[in-house]
N, C-alpha and C positions, 0 to 999 in steps of 0.2 A: 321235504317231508309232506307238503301240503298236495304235492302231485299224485304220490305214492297213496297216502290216504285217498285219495280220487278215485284213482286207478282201482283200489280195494274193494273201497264203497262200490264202488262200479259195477264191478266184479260180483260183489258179492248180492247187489238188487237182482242182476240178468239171472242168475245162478236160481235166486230167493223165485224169481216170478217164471223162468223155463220149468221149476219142479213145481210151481203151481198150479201153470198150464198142464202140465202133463204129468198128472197123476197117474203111475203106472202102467205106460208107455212098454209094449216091448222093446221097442229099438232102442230106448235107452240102458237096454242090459248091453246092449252088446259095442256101443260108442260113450263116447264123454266130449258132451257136448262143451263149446268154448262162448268165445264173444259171437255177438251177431254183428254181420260185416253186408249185409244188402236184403234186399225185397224184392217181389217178384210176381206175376199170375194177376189175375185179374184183379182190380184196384189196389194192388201193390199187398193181398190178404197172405202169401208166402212171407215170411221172413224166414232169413239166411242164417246160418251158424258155422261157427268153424267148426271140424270137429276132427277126433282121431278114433280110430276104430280099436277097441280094448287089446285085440289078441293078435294084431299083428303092425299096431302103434303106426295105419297109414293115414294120410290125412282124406278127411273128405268135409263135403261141405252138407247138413241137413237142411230140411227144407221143415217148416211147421209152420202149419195152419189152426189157430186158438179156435175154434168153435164159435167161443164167446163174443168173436169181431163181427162174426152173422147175424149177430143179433141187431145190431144196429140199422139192416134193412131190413125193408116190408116183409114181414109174416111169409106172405105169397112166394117168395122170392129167397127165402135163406135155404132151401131143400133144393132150387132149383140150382143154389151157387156149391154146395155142400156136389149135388150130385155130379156138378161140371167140373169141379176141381179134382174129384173122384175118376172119371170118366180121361180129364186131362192125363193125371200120373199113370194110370193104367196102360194107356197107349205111351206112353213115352217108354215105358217101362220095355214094350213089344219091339219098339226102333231101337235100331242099332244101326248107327252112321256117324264115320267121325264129323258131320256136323251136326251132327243133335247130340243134344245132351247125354252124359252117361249117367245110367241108372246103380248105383253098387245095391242098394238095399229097397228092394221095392215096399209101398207107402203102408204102413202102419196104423190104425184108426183104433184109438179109445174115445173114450167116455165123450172126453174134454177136446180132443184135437187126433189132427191128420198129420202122420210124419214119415219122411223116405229121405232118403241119403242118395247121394249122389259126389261126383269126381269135386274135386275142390273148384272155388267156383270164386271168382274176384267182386262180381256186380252184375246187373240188369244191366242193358245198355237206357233204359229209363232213368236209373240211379245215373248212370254217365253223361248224362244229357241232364241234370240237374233235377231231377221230379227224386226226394228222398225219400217218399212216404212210407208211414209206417216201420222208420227206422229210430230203433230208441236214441242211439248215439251215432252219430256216422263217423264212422272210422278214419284215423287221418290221412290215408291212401287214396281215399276216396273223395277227399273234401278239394284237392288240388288236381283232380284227377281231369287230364288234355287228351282227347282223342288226335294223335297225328295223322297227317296227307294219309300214309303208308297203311296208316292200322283202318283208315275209311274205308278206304281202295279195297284193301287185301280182304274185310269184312262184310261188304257185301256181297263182294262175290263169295266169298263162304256161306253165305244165306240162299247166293243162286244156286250153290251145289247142295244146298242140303235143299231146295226146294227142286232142284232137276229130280232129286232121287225120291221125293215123296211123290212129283207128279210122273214119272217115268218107272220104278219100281213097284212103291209101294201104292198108287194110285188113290191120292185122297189129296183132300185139299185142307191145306193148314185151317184155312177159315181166321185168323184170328193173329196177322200178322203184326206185329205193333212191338214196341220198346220193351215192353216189360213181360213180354215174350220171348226173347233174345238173351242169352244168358253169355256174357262172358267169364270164362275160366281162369286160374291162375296163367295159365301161358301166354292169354292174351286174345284166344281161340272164340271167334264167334260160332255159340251155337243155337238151335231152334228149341225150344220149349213152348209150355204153352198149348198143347193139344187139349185144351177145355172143350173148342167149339169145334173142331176139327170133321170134314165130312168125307166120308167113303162114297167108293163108286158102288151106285145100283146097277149099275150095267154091266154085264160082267161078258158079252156076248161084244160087242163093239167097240165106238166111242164111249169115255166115261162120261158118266153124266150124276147132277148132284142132287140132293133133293136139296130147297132151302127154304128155312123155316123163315116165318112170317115176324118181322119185327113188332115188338110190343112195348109200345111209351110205358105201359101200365108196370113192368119189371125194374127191378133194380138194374143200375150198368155193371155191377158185378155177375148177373146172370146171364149176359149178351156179350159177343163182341165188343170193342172198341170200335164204336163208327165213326170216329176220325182219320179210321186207315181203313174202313170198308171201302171195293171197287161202290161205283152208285146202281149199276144194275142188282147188289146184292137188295138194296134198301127200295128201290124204284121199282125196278119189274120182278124180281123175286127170283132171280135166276144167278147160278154162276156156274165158273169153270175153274179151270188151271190160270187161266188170264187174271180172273178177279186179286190172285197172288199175288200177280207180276203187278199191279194196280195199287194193292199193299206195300209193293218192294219201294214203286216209286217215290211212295208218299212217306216211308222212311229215310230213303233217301234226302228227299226234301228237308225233314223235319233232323238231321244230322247235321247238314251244312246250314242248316238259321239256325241251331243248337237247340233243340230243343222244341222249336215252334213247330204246331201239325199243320198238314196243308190246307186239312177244312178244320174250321172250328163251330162245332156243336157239339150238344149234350143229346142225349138218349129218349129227352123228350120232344125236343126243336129238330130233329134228324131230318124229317121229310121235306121242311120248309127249307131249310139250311142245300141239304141234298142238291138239291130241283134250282136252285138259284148258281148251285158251283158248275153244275154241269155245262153250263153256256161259257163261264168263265174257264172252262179247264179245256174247253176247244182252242180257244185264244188267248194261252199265256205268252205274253213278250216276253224278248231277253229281259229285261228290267227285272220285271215279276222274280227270275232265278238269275240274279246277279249273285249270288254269293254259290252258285254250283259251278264247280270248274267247266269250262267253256267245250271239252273234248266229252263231257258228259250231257251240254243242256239239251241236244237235239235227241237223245235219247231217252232224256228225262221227261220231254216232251211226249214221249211216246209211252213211256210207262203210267204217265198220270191220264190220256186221253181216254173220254168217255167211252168210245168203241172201242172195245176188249180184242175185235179183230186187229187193232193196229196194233195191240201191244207185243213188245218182242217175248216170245216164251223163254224156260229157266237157261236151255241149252245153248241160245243165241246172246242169252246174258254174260255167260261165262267168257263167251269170244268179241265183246267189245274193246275196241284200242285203251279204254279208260283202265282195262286194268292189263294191258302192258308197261307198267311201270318196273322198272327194272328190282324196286322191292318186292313188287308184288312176284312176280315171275321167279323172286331167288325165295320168299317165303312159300311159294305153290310148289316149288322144286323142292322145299324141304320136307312139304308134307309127304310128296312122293315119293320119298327116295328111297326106301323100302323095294319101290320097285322097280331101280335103275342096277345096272350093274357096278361091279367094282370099277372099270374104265369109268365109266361115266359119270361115276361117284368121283373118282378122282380129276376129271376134268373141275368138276364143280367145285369141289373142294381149291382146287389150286385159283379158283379167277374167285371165291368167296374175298379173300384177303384186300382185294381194290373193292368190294362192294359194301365191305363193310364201314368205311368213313361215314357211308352215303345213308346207315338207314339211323335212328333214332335208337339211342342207348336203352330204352323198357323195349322196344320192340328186338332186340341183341339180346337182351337177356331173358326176356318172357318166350321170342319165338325159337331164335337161330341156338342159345348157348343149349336147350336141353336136346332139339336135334344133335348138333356137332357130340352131345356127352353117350346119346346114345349109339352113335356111331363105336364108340371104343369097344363095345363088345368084338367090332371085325378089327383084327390085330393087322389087317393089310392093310388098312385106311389110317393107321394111327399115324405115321409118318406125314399124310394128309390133312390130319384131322388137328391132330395136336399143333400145328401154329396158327391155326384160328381160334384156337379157346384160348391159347395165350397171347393173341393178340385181344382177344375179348377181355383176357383180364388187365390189360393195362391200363383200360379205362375204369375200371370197376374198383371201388372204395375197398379199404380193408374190411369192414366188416362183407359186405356181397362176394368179396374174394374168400373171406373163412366159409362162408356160408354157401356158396354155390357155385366155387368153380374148387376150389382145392379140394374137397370130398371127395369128388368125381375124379380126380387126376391123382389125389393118393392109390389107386390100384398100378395105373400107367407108370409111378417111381420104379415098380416091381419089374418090370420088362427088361428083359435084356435082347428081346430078337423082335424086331426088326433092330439092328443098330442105330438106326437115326433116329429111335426115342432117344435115347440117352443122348446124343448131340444133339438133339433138338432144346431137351432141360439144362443143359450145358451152354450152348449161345443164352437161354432165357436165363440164366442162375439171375441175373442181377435183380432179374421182379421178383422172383420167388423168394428172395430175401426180404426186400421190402416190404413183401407184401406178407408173408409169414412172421410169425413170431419166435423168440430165441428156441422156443422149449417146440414148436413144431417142426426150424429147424433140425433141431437135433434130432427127433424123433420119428421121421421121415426124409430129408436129403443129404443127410450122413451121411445114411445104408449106400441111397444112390450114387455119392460121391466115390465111395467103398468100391463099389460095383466098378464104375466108370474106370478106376485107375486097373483094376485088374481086367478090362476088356482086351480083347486080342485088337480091336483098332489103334492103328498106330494116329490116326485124327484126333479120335476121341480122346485116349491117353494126353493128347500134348491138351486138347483144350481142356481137359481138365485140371492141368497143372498149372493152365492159364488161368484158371477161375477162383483155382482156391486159393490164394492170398486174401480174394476178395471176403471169402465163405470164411475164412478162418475166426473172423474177429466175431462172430457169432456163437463162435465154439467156446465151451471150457477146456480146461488145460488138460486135465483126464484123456477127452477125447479126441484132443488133438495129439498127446502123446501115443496115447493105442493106437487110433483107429489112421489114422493120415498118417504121422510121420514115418511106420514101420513099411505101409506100401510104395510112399516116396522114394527110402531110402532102396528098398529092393528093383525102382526102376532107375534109378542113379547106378545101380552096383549093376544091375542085369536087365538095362533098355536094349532093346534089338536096334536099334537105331540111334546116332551119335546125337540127332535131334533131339527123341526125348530125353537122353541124359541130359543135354544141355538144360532145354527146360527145368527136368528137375532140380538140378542145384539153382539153377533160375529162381526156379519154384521155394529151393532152403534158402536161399538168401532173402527174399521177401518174409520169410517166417518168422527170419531169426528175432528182429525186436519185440514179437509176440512169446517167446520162449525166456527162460532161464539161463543163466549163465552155464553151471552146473550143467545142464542138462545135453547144452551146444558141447562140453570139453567132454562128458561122456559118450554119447548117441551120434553127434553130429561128426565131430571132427576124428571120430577111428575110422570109418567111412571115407572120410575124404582124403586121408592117410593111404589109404589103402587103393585109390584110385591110379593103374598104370596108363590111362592113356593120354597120348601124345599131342590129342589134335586140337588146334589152337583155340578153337569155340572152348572145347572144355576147360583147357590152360586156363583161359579170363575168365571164364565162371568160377573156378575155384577162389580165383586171386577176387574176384568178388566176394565170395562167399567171407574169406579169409580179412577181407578189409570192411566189409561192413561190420564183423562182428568186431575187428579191429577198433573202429572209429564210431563203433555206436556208445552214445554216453553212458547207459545204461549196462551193456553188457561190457566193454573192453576185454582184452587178453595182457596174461598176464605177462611179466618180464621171462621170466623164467619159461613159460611154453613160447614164448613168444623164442628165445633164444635157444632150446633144446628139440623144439618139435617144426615149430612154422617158417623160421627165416631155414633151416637146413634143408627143408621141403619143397621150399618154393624157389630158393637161389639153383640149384641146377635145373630149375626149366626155363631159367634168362639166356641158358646157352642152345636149347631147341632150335632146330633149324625151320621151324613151320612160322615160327612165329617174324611177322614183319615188325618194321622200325618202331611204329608206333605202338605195335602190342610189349617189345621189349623195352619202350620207353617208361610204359605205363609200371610194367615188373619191377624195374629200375628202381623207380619215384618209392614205391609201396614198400620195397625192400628197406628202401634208405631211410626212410620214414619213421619204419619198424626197430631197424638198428637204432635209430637215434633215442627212439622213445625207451631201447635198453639202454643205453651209453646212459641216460637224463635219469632214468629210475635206479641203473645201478652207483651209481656217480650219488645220487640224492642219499640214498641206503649208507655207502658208505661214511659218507660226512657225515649223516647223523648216530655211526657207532662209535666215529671218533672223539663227535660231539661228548659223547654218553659219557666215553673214557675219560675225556677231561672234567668231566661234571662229576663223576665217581669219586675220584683224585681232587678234588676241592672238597667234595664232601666230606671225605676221609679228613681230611687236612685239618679243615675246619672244626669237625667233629675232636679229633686231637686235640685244637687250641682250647675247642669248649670246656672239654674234661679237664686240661691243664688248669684254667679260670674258675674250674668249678671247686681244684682240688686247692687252688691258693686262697679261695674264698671262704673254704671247710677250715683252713688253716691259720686265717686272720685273727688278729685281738683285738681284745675289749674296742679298742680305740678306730681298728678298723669299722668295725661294726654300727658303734656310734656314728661313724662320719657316710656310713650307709642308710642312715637311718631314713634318710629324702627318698632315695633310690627304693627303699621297701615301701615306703608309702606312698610313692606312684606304682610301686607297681601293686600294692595291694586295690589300690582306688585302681588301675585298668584290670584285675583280676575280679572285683566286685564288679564291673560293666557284664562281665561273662557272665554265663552260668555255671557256676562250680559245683563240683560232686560234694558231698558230707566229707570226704578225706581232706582234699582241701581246704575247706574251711575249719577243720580242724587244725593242721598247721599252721594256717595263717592264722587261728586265733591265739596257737602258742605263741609265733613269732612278737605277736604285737603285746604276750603278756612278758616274754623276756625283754623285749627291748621297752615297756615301761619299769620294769625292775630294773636294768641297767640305770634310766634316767632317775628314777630315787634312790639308789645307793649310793652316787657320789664317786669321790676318791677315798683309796683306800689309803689307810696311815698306822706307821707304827703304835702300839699299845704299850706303855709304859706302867711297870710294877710301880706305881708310888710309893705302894706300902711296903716293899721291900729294901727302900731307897732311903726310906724313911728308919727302917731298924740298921740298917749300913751304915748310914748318918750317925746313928746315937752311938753305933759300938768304935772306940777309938783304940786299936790296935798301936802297940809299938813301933817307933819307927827306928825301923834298923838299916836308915840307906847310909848314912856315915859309914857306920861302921863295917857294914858292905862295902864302900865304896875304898875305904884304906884298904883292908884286905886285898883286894884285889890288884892295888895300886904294889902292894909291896911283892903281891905275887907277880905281879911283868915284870918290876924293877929287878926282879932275885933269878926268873926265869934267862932272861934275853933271849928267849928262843922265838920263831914265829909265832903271829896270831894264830890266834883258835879259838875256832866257833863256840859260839856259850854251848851248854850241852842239851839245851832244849831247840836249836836250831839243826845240830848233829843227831836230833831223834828223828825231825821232821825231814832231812836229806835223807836218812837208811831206811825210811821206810817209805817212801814212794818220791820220784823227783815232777813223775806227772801227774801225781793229785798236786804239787803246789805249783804245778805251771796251771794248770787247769783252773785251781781256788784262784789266783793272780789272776784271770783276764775272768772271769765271772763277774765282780761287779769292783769298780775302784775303789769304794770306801775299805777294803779290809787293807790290816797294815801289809806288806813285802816281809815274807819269812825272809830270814839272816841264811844265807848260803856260805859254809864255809870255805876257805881262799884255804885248799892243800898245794903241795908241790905238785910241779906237772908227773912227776913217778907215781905217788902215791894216788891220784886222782883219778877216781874210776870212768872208763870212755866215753860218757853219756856227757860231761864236764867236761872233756877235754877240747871244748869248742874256743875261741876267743871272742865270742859273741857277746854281748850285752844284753843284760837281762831286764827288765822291768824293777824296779826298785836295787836294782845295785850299782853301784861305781868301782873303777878301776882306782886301784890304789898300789901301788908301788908292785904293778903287776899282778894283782889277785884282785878279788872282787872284794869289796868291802860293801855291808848293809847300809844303804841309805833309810835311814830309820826318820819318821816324819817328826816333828816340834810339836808334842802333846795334840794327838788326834784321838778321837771317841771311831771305837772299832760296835758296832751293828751284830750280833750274832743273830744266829739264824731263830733264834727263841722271843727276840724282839728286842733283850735287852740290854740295855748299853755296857760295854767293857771298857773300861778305862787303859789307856796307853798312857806309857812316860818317855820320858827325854832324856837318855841316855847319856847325852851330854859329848863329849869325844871318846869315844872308845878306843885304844890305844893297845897297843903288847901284842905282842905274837906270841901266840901259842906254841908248843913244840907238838911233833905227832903223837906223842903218849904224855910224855912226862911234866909239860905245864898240865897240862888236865890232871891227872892225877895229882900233884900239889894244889892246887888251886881244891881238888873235893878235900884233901887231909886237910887242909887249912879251914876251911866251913867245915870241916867234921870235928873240928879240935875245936872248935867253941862249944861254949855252954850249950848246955840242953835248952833252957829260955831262949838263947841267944837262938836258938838252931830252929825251934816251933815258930815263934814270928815270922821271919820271910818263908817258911812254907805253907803257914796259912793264907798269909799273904799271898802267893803265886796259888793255892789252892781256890783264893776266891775268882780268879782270871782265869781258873780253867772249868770246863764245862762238863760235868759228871758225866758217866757212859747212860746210854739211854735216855736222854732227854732231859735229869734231873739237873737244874738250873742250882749253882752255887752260890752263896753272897756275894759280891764285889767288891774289894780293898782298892781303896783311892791312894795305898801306898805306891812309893815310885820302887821296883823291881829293885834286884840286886846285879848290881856290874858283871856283864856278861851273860846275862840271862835275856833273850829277845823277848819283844811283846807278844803274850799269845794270842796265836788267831781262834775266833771261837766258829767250834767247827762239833757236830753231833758224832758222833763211832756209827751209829747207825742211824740219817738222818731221817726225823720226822717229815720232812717236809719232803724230801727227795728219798724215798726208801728204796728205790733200785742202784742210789750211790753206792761205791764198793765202800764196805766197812775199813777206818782207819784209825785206830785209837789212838796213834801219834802222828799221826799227816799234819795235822794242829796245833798239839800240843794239849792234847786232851786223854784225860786219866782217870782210871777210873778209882776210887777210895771210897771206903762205908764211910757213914757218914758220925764224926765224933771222934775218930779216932787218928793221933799222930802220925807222921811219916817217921820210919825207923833208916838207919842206916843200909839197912839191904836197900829198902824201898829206893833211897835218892842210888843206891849205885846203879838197881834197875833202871829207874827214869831217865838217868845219865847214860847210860849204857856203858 
């Protein structure tokens, strides 16, 4: 930042103090002046400026003279400098030669200051010789600035030519030859300025002759010559000629090669004395004395500095010294001329330029030779010539001096298409013009030309261009390498005149291809190559090129599938071609086999992993089954399962709080863990026993009528003798269902075994007619007999306990009708007392319909009556069981009132 601030400030003083100097200047309407870059004119009172001209934006260089620097000398003497600096531009203004200076805007004078324009201008050769006066800042061109062998040589004699033509045309004598009279230009170009003191011939009949004024100590040296490069006859005897020049010339010469040193040194006061003392020494300079002038010049230097003007050699004899046959010198004189050489001639030169150019110095190539060679491109016959010396110039030349002043020039020459050897001449050079361009210049300029090049009717040009772009391509975006390149490739691959450039071309696509898309190769590229019928073995192996790099590049590959449908079917009947030799069908061979294998490995891969799939399907499936089965025996488990899960929920609840669980879930899990602490304080479950019904059971002491029950019955077998027979509350629970009491039997083992009655096998219905063995029965003389338990407590399903008795042997066989029916006459023909006892009795062992719980009598039953099972009609606890109001032995009665004689025949059936 601290540079750029510099630069500004800089910027902004020169700017601040040129519009101070020159207030109101016409020449500043019509330029915009820049930095100042050198000084010039007598005591260096010119300063230099860059500048550009408003309305057609060219460069030039202004010249201004402040006014206010006059003041600094003597009174007597500022109107005399004022009018010779006047008198200077005036005449420079009238010459015209390309060794003097060019005038574009002749001088301007206000108030404050003298200003004129002129061709753009580098430096003084005073500035270049180290004297910077009067320069606010010197420019950093200027500050390392080396005059080379080449630019001495080649610039004095351009001082001889521009003084042949002053003293041979325009007839006048510089007067005033010296350093800061010599203006060098951008190109490099010495020219003459400086015509302050300058004198005309008064003779206009003859020889010229000059008048010359009278040297004055008493003037400033701004209003005189420099008489450190005055001949001494000007200052001595008051006389000169055209020789007194040549006398100037030599004593720059001198003061070039000591750098800077003049050959006399006095001031403007001490001149006479100074003078009169050199002149004896300037007859007898030894070699010593000009050791530092090249040795092929000192005897001529000798002659230029010698006090007799008759020895000096004049302008014309200057020009034809061996000093400046230097083979620079002679190719830069040749350039200035070449205007007026012909086309031949032009092209001899041009052709032997290319070996001379190693030999001159890089400023002196691009100040003198690059802007001749650029103006040559106007003649379209020279360009063939012309153009591989500006691209040999640019090989040496930096990127930026390459944007700046060769590529300008040669963006018209892209445009050429006749002569053809433009375009192969940009075509051998592509590799600089990439490096040396930038992406966005590429594009923007040697596209078009690459464009061009492939649609040219030259079958050269064509092939090297498809030689070049692979290289050009990586500079491209994708865009325009699919539009602009690939479409004209493909039409010289499909319609080259010649088997060569199709070769090329696919040449050319197979280099491309890792620059492209996959996609783009399977649509664009390979229908094209498809579609290729010919036969000849060049193309054959370009294809199988093409087809294997894109094969085997990691990035693009082909697939199994085109690989097997399109490429191997394509390219296996051209192994059988007869063009093709051993090693070309070796190669085919290899590539083929390659190809198949990489299907065989990709198809071979594919299928094992659909088999894979299947198997993993089919375990999943499988799997997925067991889980649901697991999950459905899990839904299914009791209390006790659950309980002994209880571990199993609490690890997994503890790894389900590591997750993050949704609100759902931790809802459930908060039930879970409230049911299973409910489980762990509730305990085991346990019957509930009526006490206080146990209790009014206990106090009420019913009659006991098992005696007298029990004769009874004794005298009904003895009088009977017919088979046993079921009591008639076991022949209730056989007719009305045999599989609710198989069902109540394997339910739980505390309830007693119903009595099954033992019929003949005739009368016994087919469900019984098994000889199987039942749960609570025993075989007895061929029929089943009741295994009745020794006083067991029967559990109803109401909670409360029913008392069972002991039967003791039961004995007598029944007949099929007629013991039953004696045996109910016999209990019917008792008392009415006798007869309500054991039916209260047996009514407190049966269990109301509906749910309604009876009292319990701890009487023992009457003979042949079995113990009842207690069992609900419709039960409470199981309400989907089928209703059985006798499957048990359960009856329904209101409550209070006796059993009547129908009643026991119903219950009996």
């Amino acid at each position: 930042m601290d540079v750029f601030n510099k630069i500004k400030s800089t910027l902004t003083s020169t700017v601040s103090e040129i519009a101070a100097a020159l207030p109101g200047n016409p020449l500043l309407r019509e330029y915009d002046i820049g930095d100042q870059v050198a000084s010039a004119g007598p005591d260096y009172l010119w300063k230099i400026y860059e500048g550009t001209k408003k309305s057609t934006k060219a460069a030039v260089s202004i010249f201004v003279l402040e006014k206010r620097q006059v003041d600094q000398y003597p009174r007597g003497s500022r109107e005399l400098i004022l009018e010779a600096v006047r008198k200077g531009v005036i005449q420079l203004t009238k010459l015209r030669h390309p060794r003097i200076l060019t005038v574009e805007h002749a001088v301007e004078e206000s108030r404050d200051s003298l200003v004129f324009c002129t061709e753009p201008v580098f430096a003084s050769l005073g500035n270049v010789l180290g004297n910077k006066q009067n320069i606010a800042e010197i420019p950093t061109p200027l500050r390392s600035f080396h005059l080379h062998d080449v630019e001495i040589k080649y610039g004095i004699l351009q001082i001889s030519e521009g003084l042949s033509f002053l003293h041979s045309s325009a007839k006048m004598l510089h007067g005033n030859l010296c350093p800061e009279s010599i203006i060098i230009n951008k190109q490099g170009v010495w020219k003459l300025a400086g015509f302050d003191f300058c004198l005309h011939n008064v003779n206009q009949t003859g020889e010229a002759k000059f008048t010359c004024r009278d040297w004055d100590t008493t003037l400033a040296s701004a209003a005189q010559p420099n008489c450190k490069y005055l001949a001494p006859e000007i200052i001595l005897e008051k006389r000169c000629d055209f020789c007194s020049d040549l006398f100037s010339l030599g004593a720059l010469l001198y003061s070039i090669y000591y750098s800077g040193k003049p050959l006399i040194e006095c001031t403007h006061t001490d001149v006479y004395r100074v003078m009169s003392r050199s002149v004896d020494k300037l007859r007898n300079l030894s070699s010593y004395e000009l050791d530092k002038v090249p040795k092929e010049v000192v005897e001529h230097e000798r002659m230029l500095i010698h006090p007799d003007s008759s020895i000096r050699p004049d302008a014309d004899q200057m020009e034809k010294l061996p000093y400046f046959e230097d083979i620079g010198v002679v190719t830069l004189q040749y350039l200035d001329n070449i205007l007026q050489r012909d086309n031949l001639q032009k092209s001899q030169f041009f052709k032997g330029l290319a070996q001379v150019l190693p030999k001159l110095p890089k400023r002196v190539i691009i100040q003198r030779i690059l802007p001749s060679l650029c103006a040559e491109f106007a003649n379209s016959d020279m360009l063939p010539f012309v153009l591989p010396n500006v691209l040999a110039i640019a090989e040496d030349c930096d990127e930026k001096e390459f944007r700046t002043l060769v590529f300008p020039a040669l963006l018209p020459i892209f445009k050429v298409q006749s002569p053809i050897q433009v375009l192969l001449i940009f075509l051998q050079k592509m590799d600089l013009l990439l490096k040396k361009t930038s992406k966005e210049m590429a594009q923007a300029h040697l596209l078009p030309m690459i464009c061009n090049a492939l649609a040219a009717p030259s079958i050269q040009v064509q092939e090297l261009c498809l030689s070049i772009i692979p290289t050009f391509a990586r500079l491209l975006d994708m865009p325009s390498m699919k539009n602009s390149i690939i479409p004209k490739i493909k039409k010289l691959i499909w319609e080259g005149g010649t088997v060569s450039v199709r070769i090329n071309g696919l040449v050319c696509t197979g280099k491309l291809l890792p620059m492209l898309d996959k996609w783009f190769i399977y649509d664009q590229i390979f229908p094209i190559l498809f579609h290729i019928k010919s036969r000849e073995p060049g193309i054959l192996m370009a294809l199988l090129g093409v087809f294997q790099t894109t094969y085997s590049h990691k990035k693009l590959g082909i697939t199994k599938d085109i690989l097997a449908t399109k490429v191997i079917p394509y390219l296996l009947p051209m192994t059988v071609e007869n063009n093709l030799n051993l090693q070309q069908f070796t190669t085919f061979i290899t590539v083929i086999k390659e190809m198949l294998q990489r299907v065989e490995n990709d198809q071979k891969s594919k299928l094992e992993q659909l088999s894979q799939m299947k198997v993993d399907e089919s375990t999943e499936a499988f799997n997925k089954l067991t889980r649901n089965e697991q999950q459905t025996n899990m839904s299914n488990g009791t209390k006790t399962e659950l309980a002994s899960n209880g571990s199993f929920l609490k690890s997994q609840n503890t790894e389900m709080t590591r997750q993050h669980l949704t609100l759902e879930e931790k809802q459930r899990l908060a039930k879970t863990k409230e049911q299973e602490y409910r489980m762990k304080q509730q305990g085991e479950l346990k019957p509930i026993q009526s006490y206080k019904q146990q209790n009014t059971i206990s106090n009420t002491k019913p009659k006991d009528l098992t005696s007298t029950l029990k004769k009874n019955n004794r005298s009904m077998i003895n009088s009977s003798k017919t088979n046993n027979v079921m009591s008639s509350a076991s022949t209730m629970n056989n007719m009305s269902m045999g599989s609710a009491r198989s069902t109540s039997m394997n339910k739980t083992s505390m309830y007693s075994a119903p009595m099954i009655p033992q019929q003949p096998s005739s009368d016994r219905p087919s469900y019984m007619s098994n000889s199987l063995s039942q749960p609570g029965l025993s075989s007895y003389g061929g029929s089943m007999a009741p295994i009745m338990p020794q006083s067991s407590s029967v559990i109803g399903n109401s909670g409360l306990p029913i008392q069972s008795w002991n039967t003791g042997s039961s004995s007598g066989n029944f007949g099929n009708g007629m013991g039953q029916k004696s045996s109910l006459d016999n209990l019917l023909s008792m008392p009415s007392h006798a007869q309500s006892q054991p039916m209260q009795n047996m009514q407190s062992h049966i269990r109301p319909q509906y749910g309604i719980q009876r009292p319990v009598s701890h009487m023992q039953p009457a003979m042949g009556f079995p113990a009842p099972v207690q069992q609900n009609a419709f039960d409470i606890d199981n309400p989907f069981a089928t209703p059985s109001p006798l499957a048990q032995g359960s009856i329904s009665q209101p409550s209070g009132a006796n059993l009547s004689k129908q009643d026991l025949l119903d219950f009996l059936g």
